[in-house]
PDB file of N, CA, C, O and CB in Angstrom:
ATOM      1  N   UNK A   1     107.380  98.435  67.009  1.00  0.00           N
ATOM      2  CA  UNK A   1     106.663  98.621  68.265  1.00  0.00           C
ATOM      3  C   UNK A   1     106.858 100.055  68.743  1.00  0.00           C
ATOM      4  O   UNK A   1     108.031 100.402  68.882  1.00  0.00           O
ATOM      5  CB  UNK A   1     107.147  97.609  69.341  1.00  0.00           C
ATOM      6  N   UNK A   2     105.715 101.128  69.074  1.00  0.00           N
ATOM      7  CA  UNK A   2     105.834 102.196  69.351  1.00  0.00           C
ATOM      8  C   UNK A   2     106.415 102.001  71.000  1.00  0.00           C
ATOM      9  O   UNK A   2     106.142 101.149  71.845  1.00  0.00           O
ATOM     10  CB  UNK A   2     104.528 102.929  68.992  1.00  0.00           C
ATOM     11  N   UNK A   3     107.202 103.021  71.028  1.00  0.00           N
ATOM     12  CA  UNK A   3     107.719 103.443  72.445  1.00  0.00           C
ATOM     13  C   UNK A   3     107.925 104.889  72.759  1.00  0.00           C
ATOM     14  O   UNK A   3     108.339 105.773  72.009  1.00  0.00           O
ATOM     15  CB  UNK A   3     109.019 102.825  72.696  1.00  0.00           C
ATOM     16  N   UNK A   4     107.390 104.994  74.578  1.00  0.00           N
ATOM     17  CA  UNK A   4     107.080 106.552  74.772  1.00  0.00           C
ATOM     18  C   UNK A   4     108.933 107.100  74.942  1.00  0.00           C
ATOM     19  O   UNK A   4     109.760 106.287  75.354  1.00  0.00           O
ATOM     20  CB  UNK A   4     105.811 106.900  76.572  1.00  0.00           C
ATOM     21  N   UNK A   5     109.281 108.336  74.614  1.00  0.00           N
ATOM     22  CA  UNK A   5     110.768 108.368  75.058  1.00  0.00           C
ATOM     23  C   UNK A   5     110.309 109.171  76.627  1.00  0.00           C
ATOM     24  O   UNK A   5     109.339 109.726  77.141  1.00  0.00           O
ATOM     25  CB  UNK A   5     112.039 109.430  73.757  1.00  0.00           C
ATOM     26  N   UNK A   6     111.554 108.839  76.903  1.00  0.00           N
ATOM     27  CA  UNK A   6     111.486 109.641  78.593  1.00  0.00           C
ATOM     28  C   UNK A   6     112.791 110.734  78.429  1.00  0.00           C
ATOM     29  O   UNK A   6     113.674 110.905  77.588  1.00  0.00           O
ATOM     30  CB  UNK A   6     111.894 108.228  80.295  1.00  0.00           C
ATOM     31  N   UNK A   7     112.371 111.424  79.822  1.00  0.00           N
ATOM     32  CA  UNK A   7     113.491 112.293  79.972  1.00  0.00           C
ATOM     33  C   UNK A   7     114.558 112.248  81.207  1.00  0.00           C
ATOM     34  O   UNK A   7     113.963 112.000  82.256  1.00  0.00           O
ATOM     35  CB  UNK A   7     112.920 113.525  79.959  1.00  0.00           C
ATOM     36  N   UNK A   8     115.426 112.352  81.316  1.00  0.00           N
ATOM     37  CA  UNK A   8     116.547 111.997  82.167  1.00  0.00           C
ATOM     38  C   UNK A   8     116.640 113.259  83.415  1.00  0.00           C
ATOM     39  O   UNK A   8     116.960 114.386  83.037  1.00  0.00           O
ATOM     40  CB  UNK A   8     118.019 111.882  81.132  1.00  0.00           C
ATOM     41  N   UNK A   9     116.451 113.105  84.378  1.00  0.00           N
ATOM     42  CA  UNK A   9     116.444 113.676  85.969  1.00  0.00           C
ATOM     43  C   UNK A   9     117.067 113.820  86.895  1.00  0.00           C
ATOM     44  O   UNK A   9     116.673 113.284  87.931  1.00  0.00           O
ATOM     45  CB  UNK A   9     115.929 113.342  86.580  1.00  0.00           C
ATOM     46  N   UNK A  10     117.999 114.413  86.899  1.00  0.00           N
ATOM     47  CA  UNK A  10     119.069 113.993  88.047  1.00  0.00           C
ATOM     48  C   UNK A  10     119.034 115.213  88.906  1.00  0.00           C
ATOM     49  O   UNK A  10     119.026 116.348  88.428  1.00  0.00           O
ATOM     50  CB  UNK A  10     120.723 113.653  87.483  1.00  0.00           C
ATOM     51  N   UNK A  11     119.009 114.889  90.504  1.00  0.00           N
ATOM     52  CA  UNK A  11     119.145 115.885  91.396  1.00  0.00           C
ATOM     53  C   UNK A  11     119.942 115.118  92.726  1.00  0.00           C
ATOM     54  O   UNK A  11     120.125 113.911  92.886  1.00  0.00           O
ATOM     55  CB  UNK A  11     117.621 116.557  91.708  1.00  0.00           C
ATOM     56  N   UNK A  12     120.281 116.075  93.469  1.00  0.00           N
ATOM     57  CA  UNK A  12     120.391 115.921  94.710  1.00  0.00           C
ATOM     58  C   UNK A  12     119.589 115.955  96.005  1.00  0.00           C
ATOM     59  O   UNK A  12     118.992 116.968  96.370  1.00  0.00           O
ATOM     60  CB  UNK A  12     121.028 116.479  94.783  1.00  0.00           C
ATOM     61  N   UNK A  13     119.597 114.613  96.802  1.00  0.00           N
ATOM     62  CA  UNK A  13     118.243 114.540  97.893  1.00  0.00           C
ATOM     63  C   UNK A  13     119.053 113.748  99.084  1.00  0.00           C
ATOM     64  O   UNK A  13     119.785 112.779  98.885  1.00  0.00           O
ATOM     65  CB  UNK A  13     116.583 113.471  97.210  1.00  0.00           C
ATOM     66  N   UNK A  14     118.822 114.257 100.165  1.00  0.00           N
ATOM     67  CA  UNK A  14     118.960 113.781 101.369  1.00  0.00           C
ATOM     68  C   UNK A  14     119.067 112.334 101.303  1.00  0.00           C
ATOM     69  O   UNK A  14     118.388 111.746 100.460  1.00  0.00           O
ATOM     70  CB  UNK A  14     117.946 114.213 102.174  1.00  0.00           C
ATOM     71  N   UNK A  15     120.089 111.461 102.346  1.00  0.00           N
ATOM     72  CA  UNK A  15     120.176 110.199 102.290  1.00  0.00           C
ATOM     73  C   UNK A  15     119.400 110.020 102.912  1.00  0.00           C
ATOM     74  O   UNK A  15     118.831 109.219 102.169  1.00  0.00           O
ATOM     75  CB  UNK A  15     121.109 109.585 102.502  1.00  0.00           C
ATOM     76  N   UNK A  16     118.660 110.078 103.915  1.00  0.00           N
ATOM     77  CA  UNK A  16     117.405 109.889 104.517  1.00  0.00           C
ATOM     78  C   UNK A  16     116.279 109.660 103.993  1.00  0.00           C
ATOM     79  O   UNK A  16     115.538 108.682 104.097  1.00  0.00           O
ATOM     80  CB  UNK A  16     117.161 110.685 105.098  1.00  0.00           C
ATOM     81  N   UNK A  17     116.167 110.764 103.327  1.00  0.00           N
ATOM     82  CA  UNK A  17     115.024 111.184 101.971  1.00  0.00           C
ATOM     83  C   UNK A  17     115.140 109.537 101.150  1.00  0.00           C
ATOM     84  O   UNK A  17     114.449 108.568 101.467  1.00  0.00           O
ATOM     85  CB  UNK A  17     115.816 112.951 100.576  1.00  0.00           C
ATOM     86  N   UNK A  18     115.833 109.550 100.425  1.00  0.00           N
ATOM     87  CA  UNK A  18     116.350 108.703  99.398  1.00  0.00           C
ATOM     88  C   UNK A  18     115.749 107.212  99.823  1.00  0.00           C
ATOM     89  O   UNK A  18     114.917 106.572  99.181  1.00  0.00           O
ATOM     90  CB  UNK A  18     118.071 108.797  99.330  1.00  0.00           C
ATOM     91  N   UNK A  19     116.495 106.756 101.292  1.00  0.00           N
ATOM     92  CA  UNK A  19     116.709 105.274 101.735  1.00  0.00           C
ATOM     93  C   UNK A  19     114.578 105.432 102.089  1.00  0.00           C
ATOM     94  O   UNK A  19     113.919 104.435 101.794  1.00  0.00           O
ATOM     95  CB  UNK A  19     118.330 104.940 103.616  1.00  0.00           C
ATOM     96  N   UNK A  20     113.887 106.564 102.621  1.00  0.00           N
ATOM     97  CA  UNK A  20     112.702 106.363 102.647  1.00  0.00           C
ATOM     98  C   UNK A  20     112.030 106.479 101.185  1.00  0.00           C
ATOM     99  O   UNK A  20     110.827 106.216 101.170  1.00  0.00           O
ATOM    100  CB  UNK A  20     112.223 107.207 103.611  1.00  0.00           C
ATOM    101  N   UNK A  21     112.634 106.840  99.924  1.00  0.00           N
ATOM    102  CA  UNK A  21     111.819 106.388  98.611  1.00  0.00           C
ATOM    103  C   UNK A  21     112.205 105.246  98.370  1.00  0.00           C
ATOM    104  O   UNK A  21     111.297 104.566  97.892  1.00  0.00           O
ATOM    105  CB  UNK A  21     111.958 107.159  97.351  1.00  0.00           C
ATOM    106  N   UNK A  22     113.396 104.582  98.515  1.00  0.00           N
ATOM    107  CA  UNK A  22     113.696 103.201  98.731  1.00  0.00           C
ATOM    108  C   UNK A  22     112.531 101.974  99.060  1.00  0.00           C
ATOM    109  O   UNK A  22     111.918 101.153  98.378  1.00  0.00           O
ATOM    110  CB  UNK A  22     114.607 103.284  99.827  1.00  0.00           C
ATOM    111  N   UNK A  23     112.598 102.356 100.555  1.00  0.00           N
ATOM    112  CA  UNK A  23     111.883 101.650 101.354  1.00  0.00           C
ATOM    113  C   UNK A  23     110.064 102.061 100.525  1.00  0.00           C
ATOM    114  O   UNK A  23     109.280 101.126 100.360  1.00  0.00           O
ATOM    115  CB  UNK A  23     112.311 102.218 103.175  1.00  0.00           C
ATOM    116  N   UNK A  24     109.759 103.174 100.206  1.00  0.00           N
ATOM    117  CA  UNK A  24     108.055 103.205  99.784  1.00  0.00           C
ATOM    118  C   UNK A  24     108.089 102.428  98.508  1.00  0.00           C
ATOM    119  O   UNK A  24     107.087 101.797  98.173  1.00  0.00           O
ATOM    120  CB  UNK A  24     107.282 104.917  99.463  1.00  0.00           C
ATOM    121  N   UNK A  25     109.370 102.427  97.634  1.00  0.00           N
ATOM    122  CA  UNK A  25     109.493 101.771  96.179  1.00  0.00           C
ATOM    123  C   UNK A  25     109.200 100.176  96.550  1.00  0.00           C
ATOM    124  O   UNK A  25     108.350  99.421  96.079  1.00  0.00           O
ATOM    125  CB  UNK A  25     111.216 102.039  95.378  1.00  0.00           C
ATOM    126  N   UNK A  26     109.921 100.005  97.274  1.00  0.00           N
ATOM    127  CA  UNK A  26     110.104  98.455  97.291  1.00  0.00           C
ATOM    128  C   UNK A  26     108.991  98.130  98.082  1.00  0.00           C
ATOM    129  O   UNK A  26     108.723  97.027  97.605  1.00  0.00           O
ATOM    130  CB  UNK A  26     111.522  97.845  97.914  1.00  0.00           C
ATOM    131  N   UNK A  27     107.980  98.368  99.148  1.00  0.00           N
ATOM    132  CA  UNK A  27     106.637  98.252  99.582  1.00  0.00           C
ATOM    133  C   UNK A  27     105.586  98.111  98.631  1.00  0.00           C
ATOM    134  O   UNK A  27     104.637  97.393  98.945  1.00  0.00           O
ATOM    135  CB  UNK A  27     106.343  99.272 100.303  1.00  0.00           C
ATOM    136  N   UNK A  28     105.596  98.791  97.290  1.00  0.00           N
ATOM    137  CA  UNK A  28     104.712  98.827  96.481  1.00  0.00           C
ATOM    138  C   UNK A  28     105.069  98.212  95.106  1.00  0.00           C
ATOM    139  O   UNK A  28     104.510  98.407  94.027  1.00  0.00           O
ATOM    140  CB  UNK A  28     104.334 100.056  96.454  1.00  0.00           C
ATOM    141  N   UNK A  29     106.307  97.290  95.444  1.00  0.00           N
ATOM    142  CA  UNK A  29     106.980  97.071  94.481  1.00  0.00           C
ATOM    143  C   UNK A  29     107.384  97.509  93.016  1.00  0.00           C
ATOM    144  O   UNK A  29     106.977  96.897  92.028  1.00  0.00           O
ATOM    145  CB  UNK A  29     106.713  96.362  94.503  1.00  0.00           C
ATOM    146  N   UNK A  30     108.052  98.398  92.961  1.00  0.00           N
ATOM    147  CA  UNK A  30     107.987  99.505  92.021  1.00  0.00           C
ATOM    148  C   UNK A  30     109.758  99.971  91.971  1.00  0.00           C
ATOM    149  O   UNK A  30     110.560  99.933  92.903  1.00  0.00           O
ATOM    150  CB  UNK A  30     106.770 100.853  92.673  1.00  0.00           C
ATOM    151  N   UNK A  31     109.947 100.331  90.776  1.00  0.00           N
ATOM    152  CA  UNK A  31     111.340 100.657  90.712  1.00  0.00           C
ATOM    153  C   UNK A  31     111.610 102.092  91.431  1.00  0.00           C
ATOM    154  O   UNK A  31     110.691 102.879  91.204  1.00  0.00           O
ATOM    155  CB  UNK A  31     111.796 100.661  89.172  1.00  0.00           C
ATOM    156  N   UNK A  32     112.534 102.562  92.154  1.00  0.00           N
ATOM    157  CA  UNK A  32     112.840 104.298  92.731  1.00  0.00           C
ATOM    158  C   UNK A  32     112.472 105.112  91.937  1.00  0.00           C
ATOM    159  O   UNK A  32     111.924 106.140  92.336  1.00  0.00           O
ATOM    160  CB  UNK A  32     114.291 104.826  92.970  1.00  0.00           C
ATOM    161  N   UNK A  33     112.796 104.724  89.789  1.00  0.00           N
ATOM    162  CA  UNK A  33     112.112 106.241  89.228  1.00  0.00           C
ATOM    163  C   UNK A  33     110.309 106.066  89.232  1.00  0.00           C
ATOM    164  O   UNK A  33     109.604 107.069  89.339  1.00  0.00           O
ATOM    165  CB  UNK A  33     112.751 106.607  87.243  1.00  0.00           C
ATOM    166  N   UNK A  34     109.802 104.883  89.122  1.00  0.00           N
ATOM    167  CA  UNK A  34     108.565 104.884  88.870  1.00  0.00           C
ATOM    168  C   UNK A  34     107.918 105.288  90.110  1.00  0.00           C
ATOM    169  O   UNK A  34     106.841 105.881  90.042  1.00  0.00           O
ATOM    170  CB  UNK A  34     108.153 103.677  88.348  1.00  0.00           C
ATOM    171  N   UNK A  35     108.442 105.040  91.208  1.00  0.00           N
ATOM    172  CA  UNK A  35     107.668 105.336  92.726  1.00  0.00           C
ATOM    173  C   UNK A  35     108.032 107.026  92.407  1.00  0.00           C
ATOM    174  O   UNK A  35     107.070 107.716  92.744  1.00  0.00           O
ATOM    175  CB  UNK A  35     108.583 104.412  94.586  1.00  0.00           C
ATOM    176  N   UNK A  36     109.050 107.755  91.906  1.00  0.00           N
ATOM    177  CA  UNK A  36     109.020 109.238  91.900  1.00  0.00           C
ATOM    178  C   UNK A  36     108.017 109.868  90.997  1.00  0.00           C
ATOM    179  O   UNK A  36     107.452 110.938  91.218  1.00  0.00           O
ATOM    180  CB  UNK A  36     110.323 109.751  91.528  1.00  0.00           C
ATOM    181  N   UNK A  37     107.778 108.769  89.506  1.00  0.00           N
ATOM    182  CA  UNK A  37     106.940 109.267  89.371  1.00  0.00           C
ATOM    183  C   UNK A  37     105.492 109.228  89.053  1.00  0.00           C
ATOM    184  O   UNK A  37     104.768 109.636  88.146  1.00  0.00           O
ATOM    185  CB  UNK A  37     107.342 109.612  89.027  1.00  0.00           C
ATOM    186  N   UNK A  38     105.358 108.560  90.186  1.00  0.00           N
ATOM    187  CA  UNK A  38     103.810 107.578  90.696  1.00  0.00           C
ATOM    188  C   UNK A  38     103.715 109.352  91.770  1.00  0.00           C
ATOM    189  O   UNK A  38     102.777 110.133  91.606  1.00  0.00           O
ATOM    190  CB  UNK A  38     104.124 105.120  92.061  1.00  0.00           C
ATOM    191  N   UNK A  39     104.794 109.606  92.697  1.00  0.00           N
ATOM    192  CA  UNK A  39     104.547 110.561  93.318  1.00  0.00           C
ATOM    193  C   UNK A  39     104.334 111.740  93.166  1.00  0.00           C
ATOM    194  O   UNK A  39     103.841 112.497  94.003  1.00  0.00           O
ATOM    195  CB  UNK A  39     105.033 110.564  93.804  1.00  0.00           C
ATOM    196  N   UNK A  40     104.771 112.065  91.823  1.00  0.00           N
ATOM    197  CA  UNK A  40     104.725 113.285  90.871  1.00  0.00           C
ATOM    198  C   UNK A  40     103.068 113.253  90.703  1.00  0.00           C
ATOM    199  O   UNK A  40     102.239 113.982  91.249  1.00  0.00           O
ATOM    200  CB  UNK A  40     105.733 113.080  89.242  1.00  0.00           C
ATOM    201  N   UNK A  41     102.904 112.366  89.940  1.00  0.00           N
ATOM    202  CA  UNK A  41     101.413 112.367  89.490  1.00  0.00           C
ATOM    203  C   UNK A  41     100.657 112.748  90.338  1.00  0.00           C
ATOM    204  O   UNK A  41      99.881 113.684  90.145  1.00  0.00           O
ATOM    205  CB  UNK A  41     100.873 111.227  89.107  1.00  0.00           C
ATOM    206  N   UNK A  42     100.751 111.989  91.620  1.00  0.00           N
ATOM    207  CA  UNK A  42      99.281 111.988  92.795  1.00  0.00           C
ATOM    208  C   UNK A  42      99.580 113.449  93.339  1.00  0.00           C
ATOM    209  O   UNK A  42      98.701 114.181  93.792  1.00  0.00           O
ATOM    210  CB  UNK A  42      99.285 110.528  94.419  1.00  0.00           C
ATOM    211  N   UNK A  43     101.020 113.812  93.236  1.00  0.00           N
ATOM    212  CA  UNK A  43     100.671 115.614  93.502  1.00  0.00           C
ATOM    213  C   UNK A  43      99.758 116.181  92.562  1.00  0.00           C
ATOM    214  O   UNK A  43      98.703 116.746  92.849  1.00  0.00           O
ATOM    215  CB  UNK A  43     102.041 116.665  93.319  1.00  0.00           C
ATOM    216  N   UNK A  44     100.196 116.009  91.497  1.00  0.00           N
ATOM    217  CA  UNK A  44      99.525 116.996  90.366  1.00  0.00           C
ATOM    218  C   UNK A  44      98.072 116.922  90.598  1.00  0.00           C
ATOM    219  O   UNK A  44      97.435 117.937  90.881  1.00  0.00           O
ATOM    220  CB  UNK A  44      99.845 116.548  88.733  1.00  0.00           C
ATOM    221  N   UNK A  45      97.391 115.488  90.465  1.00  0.00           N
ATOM    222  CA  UNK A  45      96.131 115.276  90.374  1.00  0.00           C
ATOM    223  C   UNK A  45      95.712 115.855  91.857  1.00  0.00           C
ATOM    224  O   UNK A  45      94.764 116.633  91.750  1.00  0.00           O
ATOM    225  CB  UNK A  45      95.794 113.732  89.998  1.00  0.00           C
ATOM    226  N   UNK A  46      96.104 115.708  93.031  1.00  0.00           N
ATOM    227  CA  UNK A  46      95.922 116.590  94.266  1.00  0.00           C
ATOM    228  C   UNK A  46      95.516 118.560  94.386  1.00  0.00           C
ATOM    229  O   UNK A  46      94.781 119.316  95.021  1.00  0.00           O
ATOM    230  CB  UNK A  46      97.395 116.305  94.902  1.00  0.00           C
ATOM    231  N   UNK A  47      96.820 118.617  93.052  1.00  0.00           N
ATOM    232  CA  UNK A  47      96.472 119.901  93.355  1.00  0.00           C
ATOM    233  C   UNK A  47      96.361 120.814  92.004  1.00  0.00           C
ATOM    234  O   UNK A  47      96.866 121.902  91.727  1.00  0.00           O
ATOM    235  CB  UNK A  47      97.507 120.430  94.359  1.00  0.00           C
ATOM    236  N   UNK A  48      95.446 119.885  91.231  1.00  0.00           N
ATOM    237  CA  UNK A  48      94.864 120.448  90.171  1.00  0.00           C
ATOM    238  C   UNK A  48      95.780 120.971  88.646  1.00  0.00           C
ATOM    239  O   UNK A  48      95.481 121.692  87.693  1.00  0.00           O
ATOM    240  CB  UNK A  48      94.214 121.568  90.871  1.00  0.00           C
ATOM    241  N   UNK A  49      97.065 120.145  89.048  1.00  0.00           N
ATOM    242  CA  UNK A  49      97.994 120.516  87.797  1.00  0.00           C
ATOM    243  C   UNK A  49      98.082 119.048  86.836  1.00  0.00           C
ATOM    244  O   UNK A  49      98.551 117.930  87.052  1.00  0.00           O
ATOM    245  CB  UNK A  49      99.751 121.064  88.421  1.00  0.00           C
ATOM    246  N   UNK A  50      97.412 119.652  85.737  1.00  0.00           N
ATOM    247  CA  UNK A  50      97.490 118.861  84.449  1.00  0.00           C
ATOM    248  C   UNK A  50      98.638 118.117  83.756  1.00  0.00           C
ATOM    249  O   UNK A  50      99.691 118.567  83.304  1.00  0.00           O
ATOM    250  CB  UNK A  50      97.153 119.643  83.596  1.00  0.00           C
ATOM    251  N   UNK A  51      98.227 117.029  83.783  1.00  0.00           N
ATOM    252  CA  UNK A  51      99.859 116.783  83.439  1.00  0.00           C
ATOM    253  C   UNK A  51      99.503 115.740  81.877  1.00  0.00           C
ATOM    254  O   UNK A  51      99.118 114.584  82.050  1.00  0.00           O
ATOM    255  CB  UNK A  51     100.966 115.651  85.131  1.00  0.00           C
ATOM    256  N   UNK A  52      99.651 116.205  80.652  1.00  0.00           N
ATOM    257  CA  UNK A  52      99.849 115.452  79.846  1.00  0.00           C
ATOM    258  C   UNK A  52      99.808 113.757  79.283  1.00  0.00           C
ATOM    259  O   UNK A  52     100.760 113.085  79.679  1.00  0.00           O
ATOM    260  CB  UNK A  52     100.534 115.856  79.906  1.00  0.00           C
ATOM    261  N   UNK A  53      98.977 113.175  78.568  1.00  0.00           N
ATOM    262  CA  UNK A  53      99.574 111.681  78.653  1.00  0.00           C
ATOM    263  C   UNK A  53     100.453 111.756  77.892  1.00  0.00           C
ATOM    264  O   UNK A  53     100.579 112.727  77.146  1.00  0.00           O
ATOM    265  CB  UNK A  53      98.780 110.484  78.321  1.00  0.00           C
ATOM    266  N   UNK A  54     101.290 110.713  77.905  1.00  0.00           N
ATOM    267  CA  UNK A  54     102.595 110.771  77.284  1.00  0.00           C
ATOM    268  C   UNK A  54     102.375 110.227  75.984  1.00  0.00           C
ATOM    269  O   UNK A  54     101.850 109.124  75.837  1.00  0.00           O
ATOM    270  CB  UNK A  54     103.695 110.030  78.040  1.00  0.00           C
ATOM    271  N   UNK A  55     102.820 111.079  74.851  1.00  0.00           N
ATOM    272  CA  UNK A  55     103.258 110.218  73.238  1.00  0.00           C
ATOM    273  C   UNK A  55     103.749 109.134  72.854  1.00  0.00           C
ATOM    274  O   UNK A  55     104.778 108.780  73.431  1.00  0.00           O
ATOM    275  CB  UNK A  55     104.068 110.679  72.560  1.00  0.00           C
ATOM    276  N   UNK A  56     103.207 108.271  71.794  1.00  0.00           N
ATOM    277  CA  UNK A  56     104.083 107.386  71.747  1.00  0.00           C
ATOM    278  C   UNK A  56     105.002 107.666  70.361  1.00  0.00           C
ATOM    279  O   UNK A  56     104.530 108.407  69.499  1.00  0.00           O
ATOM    280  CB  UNK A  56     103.362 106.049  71.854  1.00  0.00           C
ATOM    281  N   UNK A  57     106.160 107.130  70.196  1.00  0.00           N
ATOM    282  CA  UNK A  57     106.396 107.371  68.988  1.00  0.00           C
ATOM    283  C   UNK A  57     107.039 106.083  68.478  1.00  0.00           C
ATOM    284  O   UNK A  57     107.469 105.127  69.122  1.00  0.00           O
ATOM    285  CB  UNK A  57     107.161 108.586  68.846  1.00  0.00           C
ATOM    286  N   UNK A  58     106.984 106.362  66.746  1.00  0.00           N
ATOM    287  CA  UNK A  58     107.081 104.949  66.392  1.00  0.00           C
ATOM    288  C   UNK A  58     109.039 104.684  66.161  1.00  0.00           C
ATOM    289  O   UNK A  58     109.832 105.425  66.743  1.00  0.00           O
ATOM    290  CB  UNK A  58     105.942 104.682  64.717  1.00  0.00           C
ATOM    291  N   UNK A  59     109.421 103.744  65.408  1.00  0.00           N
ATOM    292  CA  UNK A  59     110.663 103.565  65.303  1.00  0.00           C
ATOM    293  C   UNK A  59     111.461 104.842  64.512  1.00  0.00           C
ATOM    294  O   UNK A  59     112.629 105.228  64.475  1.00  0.00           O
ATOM    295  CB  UNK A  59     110.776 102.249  64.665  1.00  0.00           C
ATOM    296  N   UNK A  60     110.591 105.142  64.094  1.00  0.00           N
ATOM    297  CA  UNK A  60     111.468 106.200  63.682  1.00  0.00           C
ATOM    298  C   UNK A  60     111.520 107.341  64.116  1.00  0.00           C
ATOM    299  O   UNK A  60     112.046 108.216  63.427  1.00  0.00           O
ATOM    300  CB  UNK A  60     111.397 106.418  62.662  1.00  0.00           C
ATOM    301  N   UNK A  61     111.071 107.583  65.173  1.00  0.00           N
ATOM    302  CA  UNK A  61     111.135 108.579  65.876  1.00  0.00           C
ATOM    303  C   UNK A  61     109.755 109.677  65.907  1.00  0.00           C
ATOM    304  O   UNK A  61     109.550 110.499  66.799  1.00  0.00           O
ATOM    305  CB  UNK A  61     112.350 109.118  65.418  1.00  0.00           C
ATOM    306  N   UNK A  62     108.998 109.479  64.844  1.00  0.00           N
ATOM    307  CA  UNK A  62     107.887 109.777  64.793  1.00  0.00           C
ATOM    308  C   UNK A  62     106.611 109.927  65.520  1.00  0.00           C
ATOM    309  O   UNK A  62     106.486 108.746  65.843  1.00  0.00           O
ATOM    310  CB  UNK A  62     107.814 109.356  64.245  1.00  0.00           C
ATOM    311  N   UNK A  63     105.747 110.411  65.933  1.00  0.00           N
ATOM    312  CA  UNK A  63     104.775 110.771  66.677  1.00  0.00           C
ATOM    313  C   UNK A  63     103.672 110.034  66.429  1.00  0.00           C
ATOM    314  O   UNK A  63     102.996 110.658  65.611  1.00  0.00           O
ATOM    315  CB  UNK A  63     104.552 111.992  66.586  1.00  0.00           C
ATOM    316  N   UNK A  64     102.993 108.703  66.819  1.00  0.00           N
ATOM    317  CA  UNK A  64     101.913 107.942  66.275  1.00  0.00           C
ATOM    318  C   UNK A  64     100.852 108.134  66.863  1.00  0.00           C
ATOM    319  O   UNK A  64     101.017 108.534  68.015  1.00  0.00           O
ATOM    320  CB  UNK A  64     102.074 106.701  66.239  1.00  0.00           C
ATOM    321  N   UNK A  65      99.575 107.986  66.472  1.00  0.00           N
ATOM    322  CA  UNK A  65      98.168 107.884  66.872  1.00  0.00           C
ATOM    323  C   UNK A  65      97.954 107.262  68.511  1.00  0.00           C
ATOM    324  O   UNK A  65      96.823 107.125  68.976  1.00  0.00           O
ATOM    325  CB  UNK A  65      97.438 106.869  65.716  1.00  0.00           C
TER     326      UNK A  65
END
C-alpha cells in the first residue's frame, strides 16, 4: 500500500494561540496537525503560493505513479 511520508514540525506558540487551534481543531473535527495544515493550505491558495500535491511512495520507499 503506497503511503505519502510527512515531515516533522516543531515550534513554539503562545498558550493562547495553541488552546484557540485546539478549540478550531476540535469544531471541525480534525486532529491539531491537520487543522495546521488545513490552515497552511487556505493561506497559500489565498495568496497565490503553490503548494505541491504530495507523493506517494511505495514500500520501498520509492516514488509511485
Amino acid at each position: 500500500m503506497a503511503t505519502t511520508k510527512t515531515a516533522t514540525l516543531t515550534f513554539r506558540i503562545d498558550p493562547s494561540l495553541k488552546e484557540a487551534l485546539r478549540a478550531a481543531a476540535y469544531q471541525e473535527h480534525r486532529s491539531i496537525a491537520n487543522m495546521v495544515e488545513v490552515l497552511i493550505r487556505d493561506y497559500c491558495d489565498a495568496n497565490g503560493i503553490a503548494v505541491p500535491a504530495p507523493q506517494n511512495t511505495d514500500n520501498n520507499g520509492e516514488q509511485s505513479a
